[in-house]
C-alpha positions in Angstrom: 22.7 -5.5 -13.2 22.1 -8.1 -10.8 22.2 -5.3 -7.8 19.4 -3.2 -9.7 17.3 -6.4 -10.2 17.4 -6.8 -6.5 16.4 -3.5 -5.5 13.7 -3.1 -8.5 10.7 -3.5 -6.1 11.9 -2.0 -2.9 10.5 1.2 -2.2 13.1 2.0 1.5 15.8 1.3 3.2 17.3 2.6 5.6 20.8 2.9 5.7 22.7 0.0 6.4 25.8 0.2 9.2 28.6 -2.0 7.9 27.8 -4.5 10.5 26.2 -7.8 9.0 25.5 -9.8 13.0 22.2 -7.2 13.0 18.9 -8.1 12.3 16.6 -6.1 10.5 13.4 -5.7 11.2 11.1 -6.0 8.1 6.9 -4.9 8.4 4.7 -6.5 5.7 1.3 -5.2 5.9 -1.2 -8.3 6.7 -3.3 -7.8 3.1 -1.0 -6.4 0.7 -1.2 -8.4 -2.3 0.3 -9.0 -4.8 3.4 -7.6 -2.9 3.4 -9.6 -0.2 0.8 -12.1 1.0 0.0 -14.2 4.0 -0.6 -17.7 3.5 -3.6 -19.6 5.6 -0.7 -21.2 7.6 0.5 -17.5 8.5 3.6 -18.3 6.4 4.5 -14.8 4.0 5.0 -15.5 0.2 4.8 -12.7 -2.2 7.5 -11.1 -4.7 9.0 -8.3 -2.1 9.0 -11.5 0.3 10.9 -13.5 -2.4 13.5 -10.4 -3.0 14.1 -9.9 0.4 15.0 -13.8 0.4 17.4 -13.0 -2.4 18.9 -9.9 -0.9 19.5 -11.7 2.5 21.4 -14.7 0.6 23.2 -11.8 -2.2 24.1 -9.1 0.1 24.7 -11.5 3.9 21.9 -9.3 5.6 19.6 -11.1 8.2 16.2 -9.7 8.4 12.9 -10.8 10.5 9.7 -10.2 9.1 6.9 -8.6 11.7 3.4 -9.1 10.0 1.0 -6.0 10.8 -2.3 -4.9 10.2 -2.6 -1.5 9.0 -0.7 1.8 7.3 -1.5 3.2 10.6 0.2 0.6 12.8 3.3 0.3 10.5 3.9 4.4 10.9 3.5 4.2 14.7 6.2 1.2 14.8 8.2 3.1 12.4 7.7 6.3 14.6 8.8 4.3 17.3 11.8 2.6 16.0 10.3 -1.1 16.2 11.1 -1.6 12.4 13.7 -0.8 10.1 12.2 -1.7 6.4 8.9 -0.6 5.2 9.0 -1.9 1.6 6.4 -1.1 -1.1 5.2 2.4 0.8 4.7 5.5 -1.9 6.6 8.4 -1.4 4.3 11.5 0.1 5.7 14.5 2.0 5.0 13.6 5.9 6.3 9.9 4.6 9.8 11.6 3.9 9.9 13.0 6.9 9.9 9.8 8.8 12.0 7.4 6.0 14.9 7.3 4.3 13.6 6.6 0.8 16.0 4.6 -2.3 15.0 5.7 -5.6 11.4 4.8 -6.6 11.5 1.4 -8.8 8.3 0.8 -8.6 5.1 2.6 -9.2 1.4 2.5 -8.0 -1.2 3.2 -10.0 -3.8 5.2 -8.0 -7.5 4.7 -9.7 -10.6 5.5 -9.2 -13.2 2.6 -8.7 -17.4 3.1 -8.9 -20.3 1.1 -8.9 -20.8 -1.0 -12.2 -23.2 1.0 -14.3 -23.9 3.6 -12.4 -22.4 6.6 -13.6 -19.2 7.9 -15.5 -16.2 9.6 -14.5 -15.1 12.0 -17.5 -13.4 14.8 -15.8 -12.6 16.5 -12.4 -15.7 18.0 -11.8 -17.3 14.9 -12.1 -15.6 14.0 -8.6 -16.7 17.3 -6.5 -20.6 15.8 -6.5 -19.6 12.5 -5.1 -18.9 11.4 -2.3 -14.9 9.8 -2.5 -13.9 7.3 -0.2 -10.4 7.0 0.8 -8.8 5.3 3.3 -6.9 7.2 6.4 -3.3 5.9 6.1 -3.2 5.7 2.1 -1.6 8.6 -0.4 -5.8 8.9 -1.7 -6.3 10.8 1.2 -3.6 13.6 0.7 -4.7 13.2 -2.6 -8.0 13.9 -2.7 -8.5 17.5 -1.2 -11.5 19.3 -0.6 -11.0 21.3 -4.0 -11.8 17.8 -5.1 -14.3 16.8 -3.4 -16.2 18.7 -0.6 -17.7 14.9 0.5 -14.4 12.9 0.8 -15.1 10.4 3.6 -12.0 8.6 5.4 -12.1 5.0 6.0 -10.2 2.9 8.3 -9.6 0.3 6.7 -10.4 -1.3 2.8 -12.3 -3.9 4.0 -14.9 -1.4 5.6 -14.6 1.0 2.3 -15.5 -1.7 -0.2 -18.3 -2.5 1.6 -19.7 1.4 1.6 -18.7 1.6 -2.3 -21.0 -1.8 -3.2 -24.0 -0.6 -0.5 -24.0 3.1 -2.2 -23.1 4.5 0.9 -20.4 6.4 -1.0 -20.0 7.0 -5.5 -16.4 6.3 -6.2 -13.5 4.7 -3.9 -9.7 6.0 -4.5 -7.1 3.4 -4.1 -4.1 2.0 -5.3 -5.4 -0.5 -8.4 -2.7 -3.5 -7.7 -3.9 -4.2 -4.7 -7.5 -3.2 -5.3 -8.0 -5.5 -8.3 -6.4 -8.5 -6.5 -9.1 -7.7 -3.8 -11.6 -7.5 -6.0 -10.4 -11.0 -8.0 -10.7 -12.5 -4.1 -14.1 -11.6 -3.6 -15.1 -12.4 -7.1 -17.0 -9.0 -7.0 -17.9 -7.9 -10.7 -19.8 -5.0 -9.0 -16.7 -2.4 -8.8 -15.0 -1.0 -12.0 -12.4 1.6 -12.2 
């Protein structure tokens, strides 16, 4: 039981050799919260950083932790062999074919988010006369096809896709709600609803 509580939030692995003198290599995303967060004094707190904590002392495995900045960034190190952990990533096609993935523990809820009172979202159709906002290195944009919606834009970054979504420079903004609600608590927005 205790093993399954330790893995419940991990979302990969790679496989492990038998030797426990290496050091893993563990990416956080910078602004991933509530999963993992960076503190003011760049010191990482978060649940995934608390399990890996556990793990490490449990399981004898030594692990660094390499802050980054974006998706984007965490694929190319990934590509590169750089890191060896990527917790908390979703599971997509091209994502399989770069990690070894455990079972999924965890889930993301992906969500829709709008303007407050500006229109509703009832059904599908309702999507392919909006413009959608995703973000480049996030499951939305696989997601959100052109069957979907002929004006998907692609972001960068969240940061720069917030701020089109509360200008009106696009209707509705796909992303995962966790982390887009504990954005939202952090700018004390009451602008964006899902």
């Amino acid at each position: 039981m205790k093993k399954l509580f330790l893995s419940m939030f991990l979302f990969f692995i790679p496989l492990f050799s038998s030797s426990t003198t290496k050091t893993y290599t563990v990416a956080f995303l910078k602004d991933w919260k509530p999963y993992y967060i960076i503190e003011d004094d760049n010191k990482l707190n978060g649940y995934t950083y608390e399990l890996f904590k556990e793990i490490s002392k449990k399981v004898n495995l030594k692990f660094e932790y390499k802050v980054i900045n974006t998706w984007k960034e965490v694929f190319e190190l990934a590509k590169n062999g750089e890191i060896d952990i990527v917790p908390n990533v979703g599971i997509t096609k091209n994502r399989e074919l770069l990690f070894n993935f455990t079972q999924p523990t965890d889930t993301f809820k992906i969500r829709l988010f709008k303007k407050h009172n500006t229109f509703s979202i009832s059904n599908m159709e309702d999507l392919k006369t909006n413009k959608v906002g995703v973000i480049s290195a996030n499951a939305c944009n696989k997601l959100i096809t052109n069957e979907i919606s002929s004006k998907k834009i692609v972001f960068s970054d969240l940061a720069i896709a917030l701020s089109s979504l509360i200008k009106g420079d696009i209707d509705i903004l796909c992303y995962p709600q966790s982390h887009m609600n504990e954005k939202l608590n952090e700018l004390k927005s009451k602008e964006v609803w899902e």
